[in-house]
Wavefront OBJ file of the C-alpha trace (Angstrom):
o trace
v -12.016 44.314 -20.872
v -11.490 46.750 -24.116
v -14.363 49.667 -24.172
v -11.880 51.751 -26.569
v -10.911 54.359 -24.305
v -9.146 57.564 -25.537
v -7.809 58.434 -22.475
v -4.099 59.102 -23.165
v -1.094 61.078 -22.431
v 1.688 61.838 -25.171
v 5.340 62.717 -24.087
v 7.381 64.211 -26.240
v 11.594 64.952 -26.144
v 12.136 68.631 -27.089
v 15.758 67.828 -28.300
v 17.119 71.664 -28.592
v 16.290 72.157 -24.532
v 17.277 68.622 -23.954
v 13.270 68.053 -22.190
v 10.587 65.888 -22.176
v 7.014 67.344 -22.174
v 3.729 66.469 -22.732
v 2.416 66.918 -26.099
v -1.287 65.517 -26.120
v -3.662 64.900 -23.034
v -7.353 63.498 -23.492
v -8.156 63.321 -19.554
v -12.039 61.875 -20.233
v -12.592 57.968 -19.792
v -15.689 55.929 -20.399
v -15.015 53.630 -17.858
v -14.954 53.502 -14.053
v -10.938 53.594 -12.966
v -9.573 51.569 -10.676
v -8.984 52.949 -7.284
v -5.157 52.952 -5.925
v -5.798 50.018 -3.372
v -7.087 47.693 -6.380
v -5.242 48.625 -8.842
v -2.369 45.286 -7.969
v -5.336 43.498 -9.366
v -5.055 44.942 -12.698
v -3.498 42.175 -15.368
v -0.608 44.481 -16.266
v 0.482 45.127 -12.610
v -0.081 41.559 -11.771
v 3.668 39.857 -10.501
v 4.851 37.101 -9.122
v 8.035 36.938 -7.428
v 10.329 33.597 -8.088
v 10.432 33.080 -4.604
v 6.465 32.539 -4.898
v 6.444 30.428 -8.040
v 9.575 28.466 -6.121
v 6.915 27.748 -3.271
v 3.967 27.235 -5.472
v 5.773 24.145 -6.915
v 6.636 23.021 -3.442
v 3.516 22.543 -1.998
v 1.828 21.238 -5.014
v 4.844 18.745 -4.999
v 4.082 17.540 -1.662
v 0.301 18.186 -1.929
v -0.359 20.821 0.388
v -2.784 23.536 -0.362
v -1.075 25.671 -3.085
v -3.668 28.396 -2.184
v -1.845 29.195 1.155
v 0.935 31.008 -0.705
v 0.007 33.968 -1.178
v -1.257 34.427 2.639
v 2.412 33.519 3.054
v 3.924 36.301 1.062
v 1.468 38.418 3.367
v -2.132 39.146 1.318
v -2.356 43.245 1.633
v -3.753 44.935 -0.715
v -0.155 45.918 -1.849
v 0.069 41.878 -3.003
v 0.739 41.530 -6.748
v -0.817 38.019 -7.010
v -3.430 36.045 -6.270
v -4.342 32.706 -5.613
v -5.665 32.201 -9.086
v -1.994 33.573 -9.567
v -0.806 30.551 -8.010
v -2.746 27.978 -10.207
v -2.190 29.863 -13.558
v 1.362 28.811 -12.996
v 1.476 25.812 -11.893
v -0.806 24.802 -14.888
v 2.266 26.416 -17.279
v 4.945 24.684 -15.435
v 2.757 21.470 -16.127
v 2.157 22.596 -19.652
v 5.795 23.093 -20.440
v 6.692 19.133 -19.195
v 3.745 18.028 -21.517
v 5.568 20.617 -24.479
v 8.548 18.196 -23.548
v 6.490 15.289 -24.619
v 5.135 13.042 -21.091
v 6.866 9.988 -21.888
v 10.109 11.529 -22.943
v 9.745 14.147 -19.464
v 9.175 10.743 -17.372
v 12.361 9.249 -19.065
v 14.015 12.594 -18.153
v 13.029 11.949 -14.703
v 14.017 8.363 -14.136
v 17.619 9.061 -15.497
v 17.903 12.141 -12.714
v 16.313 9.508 -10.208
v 19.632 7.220 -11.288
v 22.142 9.547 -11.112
v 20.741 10.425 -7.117
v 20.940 6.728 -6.814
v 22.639 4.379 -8.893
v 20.542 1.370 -7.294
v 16.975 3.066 -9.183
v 15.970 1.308 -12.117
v 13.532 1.558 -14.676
v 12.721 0.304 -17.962
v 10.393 1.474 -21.010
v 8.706 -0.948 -23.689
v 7.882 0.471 -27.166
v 4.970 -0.708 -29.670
v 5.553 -1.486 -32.939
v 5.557 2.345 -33.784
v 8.153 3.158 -31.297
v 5.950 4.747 -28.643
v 5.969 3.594 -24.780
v 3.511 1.501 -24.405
v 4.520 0.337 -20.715
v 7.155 1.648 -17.778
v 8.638 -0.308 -15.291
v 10.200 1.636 -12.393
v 11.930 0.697 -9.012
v 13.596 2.360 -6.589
v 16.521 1.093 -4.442
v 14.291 0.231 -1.316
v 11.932 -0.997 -2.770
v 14.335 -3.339 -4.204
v 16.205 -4.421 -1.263
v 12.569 -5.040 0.349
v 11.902 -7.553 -2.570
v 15.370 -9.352 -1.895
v 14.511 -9.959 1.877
v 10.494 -10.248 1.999
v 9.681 -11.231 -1.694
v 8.133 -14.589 -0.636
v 4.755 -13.213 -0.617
v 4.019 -10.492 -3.300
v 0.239 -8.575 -4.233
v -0.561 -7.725 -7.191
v -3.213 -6.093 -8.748
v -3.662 -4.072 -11.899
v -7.199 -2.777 -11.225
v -5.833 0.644 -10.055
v -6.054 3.420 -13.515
v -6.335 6.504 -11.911
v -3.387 8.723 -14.314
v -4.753 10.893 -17.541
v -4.105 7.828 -20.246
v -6.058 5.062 -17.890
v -2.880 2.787 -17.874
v -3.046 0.233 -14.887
v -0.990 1.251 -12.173
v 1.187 -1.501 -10.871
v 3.192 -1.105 -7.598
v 5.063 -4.599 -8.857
v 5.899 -6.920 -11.685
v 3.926 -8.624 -14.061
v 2.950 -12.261 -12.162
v 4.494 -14.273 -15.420
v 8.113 -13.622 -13.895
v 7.458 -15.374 -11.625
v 6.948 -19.315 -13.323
v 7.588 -21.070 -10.099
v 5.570 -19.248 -7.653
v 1.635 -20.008 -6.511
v -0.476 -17.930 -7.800
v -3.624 -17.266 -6.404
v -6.881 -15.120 -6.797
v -8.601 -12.820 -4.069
v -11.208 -14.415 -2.080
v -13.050 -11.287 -1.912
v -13.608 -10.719 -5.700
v -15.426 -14.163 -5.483
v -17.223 -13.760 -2.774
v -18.585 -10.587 -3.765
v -20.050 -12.342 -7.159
v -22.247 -15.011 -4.750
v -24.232 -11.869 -4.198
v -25.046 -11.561 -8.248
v -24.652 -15.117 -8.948
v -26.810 -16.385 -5.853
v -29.221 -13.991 -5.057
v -32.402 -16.148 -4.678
v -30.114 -18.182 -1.791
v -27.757 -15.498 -0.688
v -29.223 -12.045 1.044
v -28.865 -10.599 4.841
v -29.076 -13.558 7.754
v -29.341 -16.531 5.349
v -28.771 -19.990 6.030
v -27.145 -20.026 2.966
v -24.702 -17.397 3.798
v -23.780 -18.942 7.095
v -23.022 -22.131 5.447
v -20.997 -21.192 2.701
v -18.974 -19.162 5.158
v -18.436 -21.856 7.257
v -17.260 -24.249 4.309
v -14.950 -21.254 2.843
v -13.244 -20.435 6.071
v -13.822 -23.319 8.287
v -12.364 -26.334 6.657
v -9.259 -27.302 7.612
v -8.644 -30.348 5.668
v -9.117 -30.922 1.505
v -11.846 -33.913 2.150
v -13.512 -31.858 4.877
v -13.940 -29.000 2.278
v -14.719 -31.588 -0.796
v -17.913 -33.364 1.775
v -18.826 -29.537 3.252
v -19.091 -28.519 -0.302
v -21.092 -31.115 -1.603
v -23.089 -30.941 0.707
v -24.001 -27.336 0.833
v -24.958 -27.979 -3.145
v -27.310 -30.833 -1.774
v -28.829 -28.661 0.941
v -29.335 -25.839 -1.142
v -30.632 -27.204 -4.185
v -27.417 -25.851 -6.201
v -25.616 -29.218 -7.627
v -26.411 -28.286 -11.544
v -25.415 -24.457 -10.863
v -23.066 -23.811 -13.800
v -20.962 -21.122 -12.371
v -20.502 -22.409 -8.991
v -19.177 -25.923 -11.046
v -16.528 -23.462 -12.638
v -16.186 -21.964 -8.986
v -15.141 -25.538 -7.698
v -12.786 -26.193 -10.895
v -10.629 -24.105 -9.787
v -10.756 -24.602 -6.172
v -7.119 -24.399 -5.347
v -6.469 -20.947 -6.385
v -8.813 -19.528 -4.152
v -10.100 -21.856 -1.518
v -8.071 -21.334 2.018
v -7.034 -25.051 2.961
v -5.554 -25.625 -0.638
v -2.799 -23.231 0.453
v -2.653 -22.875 3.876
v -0.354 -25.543 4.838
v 1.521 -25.475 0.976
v 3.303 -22.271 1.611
v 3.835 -19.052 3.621
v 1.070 -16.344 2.389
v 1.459 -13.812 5.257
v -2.097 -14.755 6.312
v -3.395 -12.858 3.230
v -6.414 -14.335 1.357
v -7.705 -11.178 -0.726
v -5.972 -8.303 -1.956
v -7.044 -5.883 0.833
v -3.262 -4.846 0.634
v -3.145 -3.630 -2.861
v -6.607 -1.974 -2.325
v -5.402 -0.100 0.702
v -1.881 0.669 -1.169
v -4.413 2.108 -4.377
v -6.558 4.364 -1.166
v -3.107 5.336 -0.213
v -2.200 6.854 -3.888
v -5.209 8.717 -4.203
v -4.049 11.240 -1.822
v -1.044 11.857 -4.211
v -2.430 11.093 -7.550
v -6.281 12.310 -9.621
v -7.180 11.589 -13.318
v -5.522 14.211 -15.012
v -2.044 13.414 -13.686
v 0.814 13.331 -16.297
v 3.202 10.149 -16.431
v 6.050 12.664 -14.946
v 3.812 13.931 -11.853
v 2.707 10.208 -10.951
v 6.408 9.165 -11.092
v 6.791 12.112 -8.507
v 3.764 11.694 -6.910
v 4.491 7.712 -6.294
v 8.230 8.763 -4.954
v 6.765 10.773 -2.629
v 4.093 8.231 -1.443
v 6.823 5.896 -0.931
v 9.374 8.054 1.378
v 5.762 8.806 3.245
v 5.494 4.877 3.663
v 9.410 4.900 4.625
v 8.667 7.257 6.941
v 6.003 5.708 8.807
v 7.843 2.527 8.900
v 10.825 4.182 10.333
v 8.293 5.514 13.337
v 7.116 2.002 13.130
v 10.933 0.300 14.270
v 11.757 3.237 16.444
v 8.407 2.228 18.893
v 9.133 -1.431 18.261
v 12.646 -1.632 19.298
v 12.974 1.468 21.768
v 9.225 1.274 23.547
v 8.342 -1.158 25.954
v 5.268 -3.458 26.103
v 2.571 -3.124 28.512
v 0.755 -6.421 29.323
v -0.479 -8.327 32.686
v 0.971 -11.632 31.685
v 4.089 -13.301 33.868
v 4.762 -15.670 31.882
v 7.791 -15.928 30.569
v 7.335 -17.135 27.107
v 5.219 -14.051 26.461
v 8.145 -11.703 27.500
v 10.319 -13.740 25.272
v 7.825 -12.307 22.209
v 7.399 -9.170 23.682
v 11.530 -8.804 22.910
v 11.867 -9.592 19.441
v 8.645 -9.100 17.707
v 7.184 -5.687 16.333
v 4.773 -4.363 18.308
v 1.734 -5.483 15.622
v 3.311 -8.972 15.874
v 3.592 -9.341 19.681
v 0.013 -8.168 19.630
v -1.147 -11.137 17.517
v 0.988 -13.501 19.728
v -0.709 -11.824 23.029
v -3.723 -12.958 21.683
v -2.610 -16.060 20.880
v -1.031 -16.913 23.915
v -4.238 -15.966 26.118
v -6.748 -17.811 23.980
v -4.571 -21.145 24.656
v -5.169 -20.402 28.408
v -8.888 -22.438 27.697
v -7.489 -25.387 26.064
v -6.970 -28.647 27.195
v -5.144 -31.226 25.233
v -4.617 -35.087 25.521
v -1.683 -37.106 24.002
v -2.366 -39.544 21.392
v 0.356 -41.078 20.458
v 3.968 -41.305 21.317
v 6.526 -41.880 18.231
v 10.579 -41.437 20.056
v 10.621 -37.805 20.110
v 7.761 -37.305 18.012
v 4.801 -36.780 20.750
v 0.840 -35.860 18.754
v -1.834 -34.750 20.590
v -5.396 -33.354 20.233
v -5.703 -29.958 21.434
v -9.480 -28.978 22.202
v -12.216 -26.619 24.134
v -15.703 -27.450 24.792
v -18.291 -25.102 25.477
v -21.704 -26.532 25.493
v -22.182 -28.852 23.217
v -19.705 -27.178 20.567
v -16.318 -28.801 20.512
v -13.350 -27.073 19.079
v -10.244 -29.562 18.318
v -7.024 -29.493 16.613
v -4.053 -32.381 16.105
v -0.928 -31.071 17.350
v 1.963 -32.998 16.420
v 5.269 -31.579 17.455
v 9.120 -32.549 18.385
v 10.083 -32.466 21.814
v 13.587 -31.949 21.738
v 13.939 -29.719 18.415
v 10.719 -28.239 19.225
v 9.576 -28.396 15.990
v 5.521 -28.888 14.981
v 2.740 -28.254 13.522
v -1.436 -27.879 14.341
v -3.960 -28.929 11.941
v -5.045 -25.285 12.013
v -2.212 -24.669 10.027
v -2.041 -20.948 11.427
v 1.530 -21.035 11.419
v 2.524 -22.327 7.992
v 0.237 -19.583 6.466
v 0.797 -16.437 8.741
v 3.830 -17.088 10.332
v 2.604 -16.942 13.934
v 2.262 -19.774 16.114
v -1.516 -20.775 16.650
v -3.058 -20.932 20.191
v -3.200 -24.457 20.151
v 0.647 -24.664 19.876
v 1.058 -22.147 22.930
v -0.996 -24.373 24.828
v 1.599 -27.362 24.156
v 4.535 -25.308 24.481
v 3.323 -23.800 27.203
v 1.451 -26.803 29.211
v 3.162 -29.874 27.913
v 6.550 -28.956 26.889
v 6.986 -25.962 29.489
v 8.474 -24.031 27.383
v 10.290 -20.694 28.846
v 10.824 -19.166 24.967
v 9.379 -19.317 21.725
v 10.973 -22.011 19.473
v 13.489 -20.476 16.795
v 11.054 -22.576 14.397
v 8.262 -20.350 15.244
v 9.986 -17.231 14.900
v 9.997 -15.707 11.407
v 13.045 -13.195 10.475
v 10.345 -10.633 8.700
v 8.566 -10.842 11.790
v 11.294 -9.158 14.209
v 11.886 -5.973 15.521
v 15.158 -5.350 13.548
v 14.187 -7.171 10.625
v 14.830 -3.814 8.958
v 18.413 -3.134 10.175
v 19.960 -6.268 8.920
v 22.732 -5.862 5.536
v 21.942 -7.811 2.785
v 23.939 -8.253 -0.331
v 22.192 -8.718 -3.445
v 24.216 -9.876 -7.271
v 23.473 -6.085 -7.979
v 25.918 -5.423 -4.986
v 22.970 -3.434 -3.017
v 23.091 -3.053 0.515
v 21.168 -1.851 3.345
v 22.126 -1.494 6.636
v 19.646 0.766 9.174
v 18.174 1.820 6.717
v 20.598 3.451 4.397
v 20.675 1.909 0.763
v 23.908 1.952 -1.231
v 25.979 -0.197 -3.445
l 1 2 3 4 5 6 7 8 9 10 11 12 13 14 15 16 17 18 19 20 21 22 23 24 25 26 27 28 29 30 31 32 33 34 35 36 37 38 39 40 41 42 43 44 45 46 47 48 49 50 51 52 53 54 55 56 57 58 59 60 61 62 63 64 65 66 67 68 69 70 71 72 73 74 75 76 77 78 79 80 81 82 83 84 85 86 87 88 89 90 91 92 93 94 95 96 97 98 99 100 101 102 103 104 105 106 107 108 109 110 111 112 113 114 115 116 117 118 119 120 121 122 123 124 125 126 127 128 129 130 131 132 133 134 135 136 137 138 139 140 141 142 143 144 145 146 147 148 149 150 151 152 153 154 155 156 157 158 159 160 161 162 163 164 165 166 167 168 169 170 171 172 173 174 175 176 177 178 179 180 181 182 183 184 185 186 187 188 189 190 191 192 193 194 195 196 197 198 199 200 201 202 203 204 205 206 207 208 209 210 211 212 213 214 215 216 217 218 219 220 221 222 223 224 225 226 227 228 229 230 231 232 233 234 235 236 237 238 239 240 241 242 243 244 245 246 247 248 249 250 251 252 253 254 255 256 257 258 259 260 261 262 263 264 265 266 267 268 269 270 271 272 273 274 275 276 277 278 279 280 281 282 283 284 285 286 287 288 289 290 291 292 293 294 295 296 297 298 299 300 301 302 303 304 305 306 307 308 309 310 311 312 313 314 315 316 317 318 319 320 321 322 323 324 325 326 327 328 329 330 331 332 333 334 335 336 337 338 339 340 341 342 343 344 345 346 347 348 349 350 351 352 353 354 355 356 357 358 359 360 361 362 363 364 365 366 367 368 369 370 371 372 373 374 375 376 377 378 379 380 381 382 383 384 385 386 387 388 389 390 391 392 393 394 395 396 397 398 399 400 401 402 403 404 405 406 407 408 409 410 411 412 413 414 415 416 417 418 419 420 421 422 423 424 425 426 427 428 429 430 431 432 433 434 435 436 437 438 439 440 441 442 443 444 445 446 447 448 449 450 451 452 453 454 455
């Protein structure tokens, strides 16, 4: 702060005796001075060293508290910066890539990203006036991930959190893909029963029982079609305009339209994405530039790399613990992750309560009904399978839309057939413990092998 101080001291250079002296001295302020020990705070003393500022951009790369730096350099009173220090430059260093221009700095990134790895690719589309409008950006994992697991992709655009509210995609636009099914998330919908139905749907209702029960529960598309109507019926609901729309288009979010039509990886909402989104927001706030949240998502990813990596080691090099002798469960416990042997434990030990009785006998095609009474509740399932390739299926349809065998086709493996491994038809390549070590070799020549990407 100014207070126009006339403090001073004037040197001058006496040039025939070749000395400096001093020529004026005013020694009276009208301020308080600053003592030795403080005076490292004063603006004009303040420095701070490259190896600092070096630091400073490290941690705020990898989102760690940038305010620990100076403690680092040792905080003394001696210290020439502070941690405000620390923030004044990071906000210049982020105010010269925005002098750059943001789109043009991201570009600038994406073309270093290539020449690391040649396999990277991005692309940018321009509007009319020639400014990006959208960026598409992939690295080489990511890509080789697509080639080998791409038969079940989420997508969801809801996440904006970047400085220009742009939707944050982690994949590509669903209209690439013409021949896929597309379907919506079942927990979107079901959270608009709540605003749509409130004078039938609140805590412990009938109503919300039922409608569970005809959602998740029906396992066949005429079971679901007389549940339904019935449900309308019961409830008083049959002219309700926006469950009619609801029902018109039934197959793109109702379970047993696409359980048994292809493989979904058991996923009926987009809990994925959302979780994915939670997992940005660690890395990513509303004022981030395009270049920082190309960073900040290339860093996420080598964190999600990571843990996957931690992921095969216990998989393939730890051992399972379970009580179990049976030898069809120590066939799993070999060649499925650890997440995936967990689900076919469970599996496995909930066919333990089944009984089953065959139905009919067709060559090698045997069917039976698979069932467990408790009560005066029945549970039962058909079960058709092939007893010499060992292929089959259960009216469930657990298998055709997770990819695991259900319980009631342990129990016929198990009980019927007597089965001492699991059936190369039940076991699913993305599944496995070295799923991830496998080479694959893509038209763009990429190629992985344990984990190393290349071309």
């Amino acid at each position: 702060m100014r207070t126009d101080c006339k403090a001073m001291m004037r040197i001058a250079l006496d040039i025939k005796r070749k000395m400096w002296y001093v020529n004026t001295f005013v020694h009276e302020h009208n301020h308080e001075m600053v003592s030795p020990k403080k005076r490292a705070l004063m603006r004009s003393n303040k420095y701070m060293p490259l190896e600092a500022k070096s630091m400073a951009e490290a941690f705020n790369k990898n989102r760690l508290p940038v305010g620990k730096v100076v403690s680092l350099f040792g905080q003394t009173e001696n210290t020439t910066f502070i941690p405000r220090d620390v923030y004044n430059h990071l906000r210049t260093v982020r105010k010269s890539l925005l002098d750059v221009g943001d789109a043009e700095a991201v570009v600038k990134y994406f073309r270093k990203r290539i020449i690391e790895n040649s396999s990277f690719y991005y692309a940018v589309q321009v509007d009319g006036e020639g400014r990006a409008a959208n960026l598409f950006w992939v690295d080489a994992r990511s890509r080789m991930a697509y080639i080998r697991f791409g038969d079940v992709v989420t997508f969801d655009t809801t996440y904006k959190t970047n400085k220009y509210s742009m939707p944050f995609a982690p994949f590509t636009v669903a209209t690439v893909f013409p021949g896929t099914r597309h379907r919506f998330c079942l927990w979107h919908i079901k959270k608009k029963f709540g605003e749509k139905l409130s004078h039938v749907l609140f805590k412990k209702s009938k109503f919300k029982r039922t409608v569970k029960a005809v959602i998740r529960n029906t396992y066949t598309v005429e079971d679901f079609v007389n549940q339904w109507q019935s449900m309308l019926v019961e409830f008083s609901l049959t002219e309700n305009e926006w469950l009619k729309d609801l029902y018109d288009i039934r197959e793109k979010w109702i379970p047993v339209y696409n359980r048994s039509v292809l493989f979904f990886a058991g996923m009926n909402t987009t809990q994925r994405s959302e979780s994915i989104n939670s997992f940005f927001d660690h890395y990513v706030n509303s004022k981030t530039s395009l270049r920082e949240f190309a960073e900040s998502c290339d860093q996420a990813f080598e964190r999600m790399y990571v843990r996957e990596r931690e992921e095969d080691y216990k998989s393939i090099h730890t051992k399972r613990i379970f009580a179990s002798q049976d030898l069809l469960v120590r066939h799993a416990s070999k060649i499925f992750t650890r997440v995936i042997f967990n689900k076919v434990h469970a599996e496995f030990n909930a066919s333990l309560r089944y009984r089953s009785k065959i139905v009919e006998v067709d060559g090698d095609e045997h069917s039976y009904t698979v069932y467990w009474k408790v009560g005066d509740t029945v549970e039962q399932f058909p079960v058709k399978i092939n007893e010499v390739t060992k292929k089959g299926t259960c009216g469930r349809q657990n298998f055709e839309f997770k990819g695991i065998p259900c319980r009631h086709l342990h129990h016929i493996l198990v009980s019927r057939l007597y089965v001492e491994e699991i059936p190369s038809y039940f076991v699913m390549e993305r599944w496995k413990k070295n799923a991830n070590k496998s080479v694959v070799l893509s038209s763009d020549h990429l190629e992985i092998k344990d984990d190393k990407v290349g071309i």
